[in-house]
Every structure is written in C-alpha cells, then in structure tokens.
C-alpha positions as CSV (number, residue, x, y, z in Angstrom):
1,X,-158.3,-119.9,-129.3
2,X,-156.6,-121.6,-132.0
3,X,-153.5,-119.8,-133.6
4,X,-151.0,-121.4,-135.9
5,X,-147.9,-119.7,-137.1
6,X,-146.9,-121.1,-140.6
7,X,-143.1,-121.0,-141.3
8,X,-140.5,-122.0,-144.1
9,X,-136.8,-122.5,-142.6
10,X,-133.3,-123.6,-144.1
11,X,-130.5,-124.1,-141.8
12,X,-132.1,-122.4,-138.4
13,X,-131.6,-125.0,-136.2
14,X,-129.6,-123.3,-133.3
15,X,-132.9,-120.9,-132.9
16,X,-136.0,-123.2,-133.2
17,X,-136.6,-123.5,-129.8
18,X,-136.4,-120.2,-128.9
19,X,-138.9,-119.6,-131.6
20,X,-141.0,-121.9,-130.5
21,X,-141.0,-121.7,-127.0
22,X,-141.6,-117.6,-127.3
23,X,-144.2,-117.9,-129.8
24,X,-146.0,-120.8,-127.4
25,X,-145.9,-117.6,-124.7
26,X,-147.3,-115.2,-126.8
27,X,-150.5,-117.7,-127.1
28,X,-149.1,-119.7,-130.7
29,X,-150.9,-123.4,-130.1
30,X,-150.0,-124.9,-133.5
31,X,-147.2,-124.9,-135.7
32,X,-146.5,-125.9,-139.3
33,X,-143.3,-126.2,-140.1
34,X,-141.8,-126.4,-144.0
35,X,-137.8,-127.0,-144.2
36,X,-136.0,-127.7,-147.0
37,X,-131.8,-128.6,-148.2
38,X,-131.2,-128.6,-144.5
39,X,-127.4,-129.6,-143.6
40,X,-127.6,-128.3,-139.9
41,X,-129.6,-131.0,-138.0
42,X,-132.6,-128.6,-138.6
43,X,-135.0,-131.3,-140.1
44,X,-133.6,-133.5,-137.5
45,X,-134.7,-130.9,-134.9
46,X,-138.0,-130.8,-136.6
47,X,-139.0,-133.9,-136.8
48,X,-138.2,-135.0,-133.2
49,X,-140.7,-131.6,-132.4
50,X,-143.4,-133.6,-134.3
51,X,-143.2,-136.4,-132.4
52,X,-143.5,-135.0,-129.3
53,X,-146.3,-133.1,-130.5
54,X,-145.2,-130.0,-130.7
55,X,-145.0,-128.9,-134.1
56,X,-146.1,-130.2,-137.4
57,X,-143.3,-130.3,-140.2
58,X,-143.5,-131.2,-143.9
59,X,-141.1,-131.0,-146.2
60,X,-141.2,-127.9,-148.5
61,X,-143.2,-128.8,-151.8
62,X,-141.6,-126.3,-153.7
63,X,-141.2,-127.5,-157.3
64,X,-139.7,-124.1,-158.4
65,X,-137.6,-121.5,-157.1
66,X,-140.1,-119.7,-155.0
67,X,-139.8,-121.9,-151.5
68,X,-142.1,-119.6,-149.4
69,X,-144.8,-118.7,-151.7
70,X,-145.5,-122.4,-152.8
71,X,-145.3,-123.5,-149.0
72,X,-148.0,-121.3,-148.1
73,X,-150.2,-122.3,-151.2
74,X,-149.8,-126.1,-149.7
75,X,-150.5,-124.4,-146.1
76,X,-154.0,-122.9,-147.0
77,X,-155.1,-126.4,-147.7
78,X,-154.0,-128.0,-144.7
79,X,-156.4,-129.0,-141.7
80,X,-153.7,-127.1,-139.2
81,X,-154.4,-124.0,-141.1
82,X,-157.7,-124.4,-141.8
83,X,-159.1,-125.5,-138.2
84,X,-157.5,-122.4,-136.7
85,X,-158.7,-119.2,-135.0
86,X,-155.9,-117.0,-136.1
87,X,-153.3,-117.7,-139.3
88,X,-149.6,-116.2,-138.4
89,X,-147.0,-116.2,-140.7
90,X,-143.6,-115.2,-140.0
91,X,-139.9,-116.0,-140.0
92,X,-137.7,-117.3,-136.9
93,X,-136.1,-114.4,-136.7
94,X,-139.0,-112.4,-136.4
95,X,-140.9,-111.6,-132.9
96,X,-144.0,-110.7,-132.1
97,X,-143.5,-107.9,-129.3
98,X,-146.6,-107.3,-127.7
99,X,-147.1,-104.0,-125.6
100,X,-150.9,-104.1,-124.5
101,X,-153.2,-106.6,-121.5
102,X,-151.0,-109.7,-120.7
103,X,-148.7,-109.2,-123.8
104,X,-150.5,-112.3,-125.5
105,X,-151.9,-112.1,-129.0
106,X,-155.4,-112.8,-127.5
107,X,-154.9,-109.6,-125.9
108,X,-153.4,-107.8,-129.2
109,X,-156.7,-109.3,-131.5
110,X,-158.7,-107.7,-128.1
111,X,-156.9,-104.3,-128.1
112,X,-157.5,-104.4,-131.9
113,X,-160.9,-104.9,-131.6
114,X,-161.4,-108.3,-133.2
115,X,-161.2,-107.3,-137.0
116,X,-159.9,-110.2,-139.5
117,X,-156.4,-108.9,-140.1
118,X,-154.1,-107.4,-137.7
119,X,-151.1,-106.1,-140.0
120,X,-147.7,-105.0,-137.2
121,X,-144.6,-103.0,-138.3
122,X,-141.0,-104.2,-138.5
123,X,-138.5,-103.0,-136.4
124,X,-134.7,-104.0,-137.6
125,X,-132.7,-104.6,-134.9
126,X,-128.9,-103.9,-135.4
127,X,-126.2,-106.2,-135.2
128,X,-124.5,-104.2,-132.3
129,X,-121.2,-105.5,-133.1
130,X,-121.9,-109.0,-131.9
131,X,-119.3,-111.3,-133.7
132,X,-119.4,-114.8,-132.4
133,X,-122.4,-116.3,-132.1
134,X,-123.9,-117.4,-128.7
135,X,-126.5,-119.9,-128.3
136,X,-128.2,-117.7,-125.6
137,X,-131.8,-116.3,-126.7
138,X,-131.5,-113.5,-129.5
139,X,-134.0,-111.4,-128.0
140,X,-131.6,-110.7,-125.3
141,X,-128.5,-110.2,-127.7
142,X,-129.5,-107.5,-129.5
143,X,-131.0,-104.3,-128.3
144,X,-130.8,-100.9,-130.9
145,X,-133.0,-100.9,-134.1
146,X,-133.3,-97.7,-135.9
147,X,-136.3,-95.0,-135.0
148,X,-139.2,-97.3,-135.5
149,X,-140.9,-94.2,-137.4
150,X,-138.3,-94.7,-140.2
151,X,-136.3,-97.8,-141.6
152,X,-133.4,-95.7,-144.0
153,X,-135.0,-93.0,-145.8
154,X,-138.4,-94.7,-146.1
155,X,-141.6,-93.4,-143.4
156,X,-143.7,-96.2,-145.2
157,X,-141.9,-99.7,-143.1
158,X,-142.9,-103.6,-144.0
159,X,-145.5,-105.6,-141.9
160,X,-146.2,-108.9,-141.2
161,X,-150.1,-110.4,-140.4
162,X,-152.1,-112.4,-138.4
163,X,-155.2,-113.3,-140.5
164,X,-158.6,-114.3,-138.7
165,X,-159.7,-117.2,-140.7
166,X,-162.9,-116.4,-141.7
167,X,-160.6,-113.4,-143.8
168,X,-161.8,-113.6,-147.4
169,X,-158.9,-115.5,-148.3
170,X,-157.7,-115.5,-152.0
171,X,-153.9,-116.5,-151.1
172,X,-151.7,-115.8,-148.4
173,X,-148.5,-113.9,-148.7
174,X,-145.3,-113.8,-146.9
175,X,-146.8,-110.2,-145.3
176,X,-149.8,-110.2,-145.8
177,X,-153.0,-112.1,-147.2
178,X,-155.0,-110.9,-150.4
179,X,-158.3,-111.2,-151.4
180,X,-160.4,-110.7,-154.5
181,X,-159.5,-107.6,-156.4
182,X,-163.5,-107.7,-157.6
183,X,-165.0,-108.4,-153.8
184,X,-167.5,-105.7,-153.3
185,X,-166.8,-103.3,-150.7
186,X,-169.3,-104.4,-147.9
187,X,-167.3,-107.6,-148.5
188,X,-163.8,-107.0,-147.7
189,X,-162.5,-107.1,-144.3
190,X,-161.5,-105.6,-141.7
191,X,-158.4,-105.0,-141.2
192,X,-156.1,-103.0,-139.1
193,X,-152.7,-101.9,-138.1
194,X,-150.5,-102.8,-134.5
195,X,-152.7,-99.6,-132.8
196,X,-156.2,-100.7,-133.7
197,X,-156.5,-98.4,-136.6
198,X,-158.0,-98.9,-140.3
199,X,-155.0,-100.1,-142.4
200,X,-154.7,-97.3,-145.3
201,X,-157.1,-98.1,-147.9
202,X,-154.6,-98.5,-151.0
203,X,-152.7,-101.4,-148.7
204,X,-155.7,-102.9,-148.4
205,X,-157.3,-103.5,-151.7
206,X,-153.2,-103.8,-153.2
207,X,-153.5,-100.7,-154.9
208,X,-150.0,-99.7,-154.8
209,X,-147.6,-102.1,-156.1
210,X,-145.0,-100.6,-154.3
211,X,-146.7,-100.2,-151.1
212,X,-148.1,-104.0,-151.1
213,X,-146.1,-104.8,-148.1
214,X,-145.7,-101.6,-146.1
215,X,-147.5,-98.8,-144.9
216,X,-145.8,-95.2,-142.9
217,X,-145.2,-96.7,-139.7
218,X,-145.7,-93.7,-137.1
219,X,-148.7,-94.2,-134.9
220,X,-148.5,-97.7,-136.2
221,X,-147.0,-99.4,-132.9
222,X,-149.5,-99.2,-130.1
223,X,-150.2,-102.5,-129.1
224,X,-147.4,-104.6,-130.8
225,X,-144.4,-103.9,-133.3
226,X,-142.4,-107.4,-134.9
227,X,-139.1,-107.4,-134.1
228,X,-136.8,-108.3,-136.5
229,X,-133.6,-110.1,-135.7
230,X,-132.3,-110.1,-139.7
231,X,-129.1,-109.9,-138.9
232,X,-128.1,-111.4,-135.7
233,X,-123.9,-112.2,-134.9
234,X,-121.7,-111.4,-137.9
235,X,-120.9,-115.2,-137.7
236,X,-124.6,-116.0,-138.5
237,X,-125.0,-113.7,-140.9
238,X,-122.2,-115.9,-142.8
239,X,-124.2,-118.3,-143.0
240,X,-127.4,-116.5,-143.8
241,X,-125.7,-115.3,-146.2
242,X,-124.3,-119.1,-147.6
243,X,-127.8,-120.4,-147.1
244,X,-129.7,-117.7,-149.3
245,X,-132.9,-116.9,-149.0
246,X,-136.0,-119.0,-148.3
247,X,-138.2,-117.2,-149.8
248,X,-136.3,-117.2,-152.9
249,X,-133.3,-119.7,-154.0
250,X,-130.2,-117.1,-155.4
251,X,-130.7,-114.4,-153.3
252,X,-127.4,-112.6,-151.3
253,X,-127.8,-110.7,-148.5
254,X,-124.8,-108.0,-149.6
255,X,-123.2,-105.3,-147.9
256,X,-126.3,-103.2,-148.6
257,X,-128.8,-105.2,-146.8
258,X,-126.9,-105.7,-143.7
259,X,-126.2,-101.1,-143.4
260,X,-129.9,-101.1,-144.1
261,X,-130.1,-103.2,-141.1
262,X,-127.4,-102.1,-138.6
263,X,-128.6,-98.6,-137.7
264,X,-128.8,-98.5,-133.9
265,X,-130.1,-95.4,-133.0
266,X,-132.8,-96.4,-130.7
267,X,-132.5,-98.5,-127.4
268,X,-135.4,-100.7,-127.0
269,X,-135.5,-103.4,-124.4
270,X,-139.6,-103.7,-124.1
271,X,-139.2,-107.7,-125.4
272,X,-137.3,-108.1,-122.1
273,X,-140.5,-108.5,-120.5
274,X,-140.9,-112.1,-121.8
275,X,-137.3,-113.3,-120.5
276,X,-137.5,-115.5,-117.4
277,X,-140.3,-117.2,-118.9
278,X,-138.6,-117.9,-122.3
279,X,-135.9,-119.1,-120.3
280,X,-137.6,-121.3,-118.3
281,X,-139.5,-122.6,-121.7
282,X,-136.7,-123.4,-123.5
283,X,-135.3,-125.5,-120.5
284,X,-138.2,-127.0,-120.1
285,X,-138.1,-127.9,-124.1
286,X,-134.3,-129.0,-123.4
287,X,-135.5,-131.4,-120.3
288,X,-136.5,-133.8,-123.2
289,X,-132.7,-135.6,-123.8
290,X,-133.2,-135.9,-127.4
291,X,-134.3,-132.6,-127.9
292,X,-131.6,-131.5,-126.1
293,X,-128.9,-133.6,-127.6
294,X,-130.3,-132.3,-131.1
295,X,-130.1,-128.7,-130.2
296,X,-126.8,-129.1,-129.4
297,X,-126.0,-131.0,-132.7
298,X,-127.5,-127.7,-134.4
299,X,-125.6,-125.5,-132.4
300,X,-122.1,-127.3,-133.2
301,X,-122.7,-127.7,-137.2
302,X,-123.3,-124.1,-136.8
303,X,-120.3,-123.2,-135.4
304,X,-118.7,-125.3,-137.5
305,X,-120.1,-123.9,-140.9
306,X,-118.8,-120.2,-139.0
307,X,-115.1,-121.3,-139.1
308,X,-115.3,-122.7,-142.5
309,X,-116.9,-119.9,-144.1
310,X,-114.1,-117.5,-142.2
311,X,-111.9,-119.5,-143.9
312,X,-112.4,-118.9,-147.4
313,X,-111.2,-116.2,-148.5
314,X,-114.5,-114.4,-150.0
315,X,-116.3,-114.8,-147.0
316,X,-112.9,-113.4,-144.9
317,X,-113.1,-110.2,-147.0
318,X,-116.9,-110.3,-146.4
319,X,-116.5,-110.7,-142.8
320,X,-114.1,-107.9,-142.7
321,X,-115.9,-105.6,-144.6
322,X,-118.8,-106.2,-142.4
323,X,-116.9,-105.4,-139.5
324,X,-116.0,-101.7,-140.4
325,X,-119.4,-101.2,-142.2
326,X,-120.3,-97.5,-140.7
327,X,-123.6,-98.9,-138.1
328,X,-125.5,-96.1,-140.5
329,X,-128.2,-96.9,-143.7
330,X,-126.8,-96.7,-147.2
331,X,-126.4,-92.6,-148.1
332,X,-126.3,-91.4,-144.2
333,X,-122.6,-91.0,-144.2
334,X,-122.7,-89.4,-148.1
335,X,-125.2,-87.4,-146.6
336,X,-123.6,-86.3,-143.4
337,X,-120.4,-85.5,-145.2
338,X,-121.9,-83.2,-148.0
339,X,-123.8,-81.1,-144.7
340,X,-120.0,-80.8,-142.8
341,X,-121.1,-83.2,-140.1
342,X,-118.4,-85.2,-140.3
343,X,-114.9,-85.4,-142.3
C-alpha cells in the first residue's frame, strides 16, 4: 500500500526526523515535502532527505499569502500524490496515534472498513511546563492534553484526513478534502470518523461553515486520535511564534492560543507504544553522517534563535507571561471564580 503524507514546513528542522521516521512506522511510504523562507538548515535537511531517497521536497509555489492551500493545489497534480493508495496531510507536529491491529494505518483503513476518507480528532497536548527545548523525541516530552471529549468549551473538536485516492476529489484542504457540492448522493463517498462510524452528514457535504473542520468528538476515538504537539517547550513556541504561520503569512500565535492549548487535565501516554522503535529509527536516520551533521546544524540555529528571541524585550515579556499563564482554557478561571472555586 502506497500512502503519502503531504506537508508544508518553515523552520522545523530540529523535528523532521522524528516526523519522518514515526510516520515511516505508522506505514507512510512517500513523502512530499514543501518549505519555504527557511533560516534553520530545514531546506538543507530536506534536500539531503531527497537524495537519499527518502522524501521528496519542492519548494513552496505559493505566489500569495496562503502557503498551505496553494501547496496542496500543486500537490494534487503531482505523480507522488497521484500514484498513491492513501493521501495524508498533516503538520510535523501532528501524530497519528493509532490504537487498533498493529497500530499501522493499514490496520486503521482495516478497522475503518476501507471507506475513502478516514477523518481522526485532535487532541492538544499541553506544554507541561517544559521550558528549554530538548532535541529528544516530542512524543515523549509531553504527556497531558485536555479531555479528548472537549477542546475549551467546544464538544465539536478539529480533524485531520487520510483520503483514499479514488475520493471524488475537487481540492484538498488542510483538514479535510472536498468534493462537488452538486455530486449526486450515490456519488459521494464514504467517509468516516477515527471509530469506523459515518462522519455527520453536514461535515460531509460542508454544510456548516462553521463545522467545516470539526465534528463533537466523543465516541470519535476508537481506532486512532492525532495528537497534537502545538505548543511544544516555551523556547519553541518563541519561535513558532517568530516564524508565523504556514498556512497563512501574518498570523501570531498569542496568549490565547497557547491557554487554548495548555489544559492538562488528562494523562495520556498510549503514543508510548511506538518509542523504542522511533528511537531506533531516528538513529538509524542519524547513521547517515550528513544527515546527522545537518540535524545537528538545525538543532543549534534553533537554540540559537531561543536565546535571541529571549533577548528582546517583547518576546521576554512574552516568555514571562507565558510562564504564569494559568495551564486552564480562556474563561475557566473567570468561570471558576464567579462559582467560589477559587479566590
């Protein structure tokens, strides 16, 4: 089975192989890779991946501000993309976590029962007061995420998709693909959430602009949930937040969108089970001496854009207002403090 994951990165070097090598476990044989403005030895990274064979990378062909969306246009057409099995598209700080047969996504598109679109819930996993960042795998950094039944106030939680590729395709998006708003019925596909079960009819078709990503998330987890490492060490998210956004040039990622993220309620450790064998894939990765050396380029120009963003003085104040954030979602506190639960 053929699956390529599509991805667009700025500045990620220090966790491409980790991405990689997990996403090779998880069953992942091809990889297309867009960067763009990289100042961190990503592309560098990238394109000594290429020659090895490992992954494909272009650079973004984004002529306006909308990186993501006009990489995937430029995906669709490409013969990675369309000689596949299975189309996933996700970030590098995003995980498959698979719960069901060998904890492959052969075994997830099996549990599912083979339909053309297999859409999985996020879970945001909490910062959980990391600080300095440590080139060790971030899937065993960071272990709380809030209850996976509701992100903040909201039951309805975003998704990410693998798309089967005979999908009737009209364009992919960064969650999920969309087809033909005038495809007759007996036309469209199937599709179904992380437990095997029909998608909700509205997400489907795009009925409900603002349910276009998500859909509730209870009983949506059975066989896989994606987690989601948005936030990672308060030093990375410095330069997250000094990168921007791929998807979208002038985005910040504020004080609000790290509380969204930091509420660590609920222990999981299930990704755990894929440890010792990332390990051992990312060393294996690292027994090439240029890769290696590379890596370790990333790793140090990350470190290095740390201390200089701690040293200006808007990202100081940033870093310490980070630091005290309550680990609670926008309103809990408010909340908590008008019912007398705490001062």
């Amino acid at each position: 089975m053929r699956i390529t994951a599509v991805t667009c990165v700025k500045n990620e070097g220090p966790f491409l192989l980790e991405w990689i090598a997990y996403n090779r476990l998880i069953g992942v044989s091809d990889f297309l890779f867009y960067s763009n403005d990289c100042t961190d030895g990503t592309d560098r990274l990238l394109d000594r991946l290429a020659a090895c064979g490992l992954v494909h990378h272009l650079p973004n062909p984004a002529k306006g501000r909308n990186y993501q969306m006009e990489a995937l246009q430029h995906a669709a057409r490409q013969n990675i993309v369309r000689d596949a099995d299975w189309v996933w598209v996700a970030d590098v700080d995003e995980f498959l976590n698979i719960h069901t047969g060998n904890n492959s996504i052969p075994a997830l598109i099996n549990a599912c029962g083979d339909p053309q679109a297999i859409s999985v819930t996020f879970q945001f996993f909490a910062n959980g007061g990391v600080t300095t960042f440590k080139d060790r795998p971030v899937i065993s950094q960071f272990t709380h995420s809030h209850n996976p039944d509701l992100w903040c106030a909201d039951f309805a939680i975003e998704v990410k998709t693998l798309v089967r590729t005979d999908f009737p395709l009209q364009y992919f998006g960064a969650h999920r693909p969309f087809f033909r708003n005038d495809l007759p019925e007996q036309q469209q596909p199937v599709w179904t959430d992380g437990s095997g079960r029909a998608v909700p009819a509205k997400f489907r078709v795009a009925a409900n602009p603002r349910r276009l990503r998500k859909f509730p998330a209870a009983g949506a987890r059975e066989h896989a949930t994606l987690n989601h490492y948005a936030l990672r060490s308060l030093d990375s998210y410095l330069v997250k937040n000094d990168r921007g956004d791929v998807n979208r040039a002038g985005r910040a990622f504020d004080d609000t969108y790290w509380r969204e993220r930091n509420d660590p309620a609920w222990k999981d450790l299930s990704i755990r089970r894929y440890l010792p064998s990332l390990e051992a894939a990312i060393a294996d990765l690292k027994s090439d001496p240029e890769l290696a050396a590379l890596h370790q380029n990333c790793v140090q120009l990350h470190r290095n854009r740390c201390s200089e963003l701690r040293a200006l003085p808007a990202y100081a104040a940033m870093y310490a207002q980070l630091h005290d954030a309550p680990a609670s979602p926008p309103g809990e506190v408010d909340l908590m403090q008008d019912l007398g639960l705490m001062p």
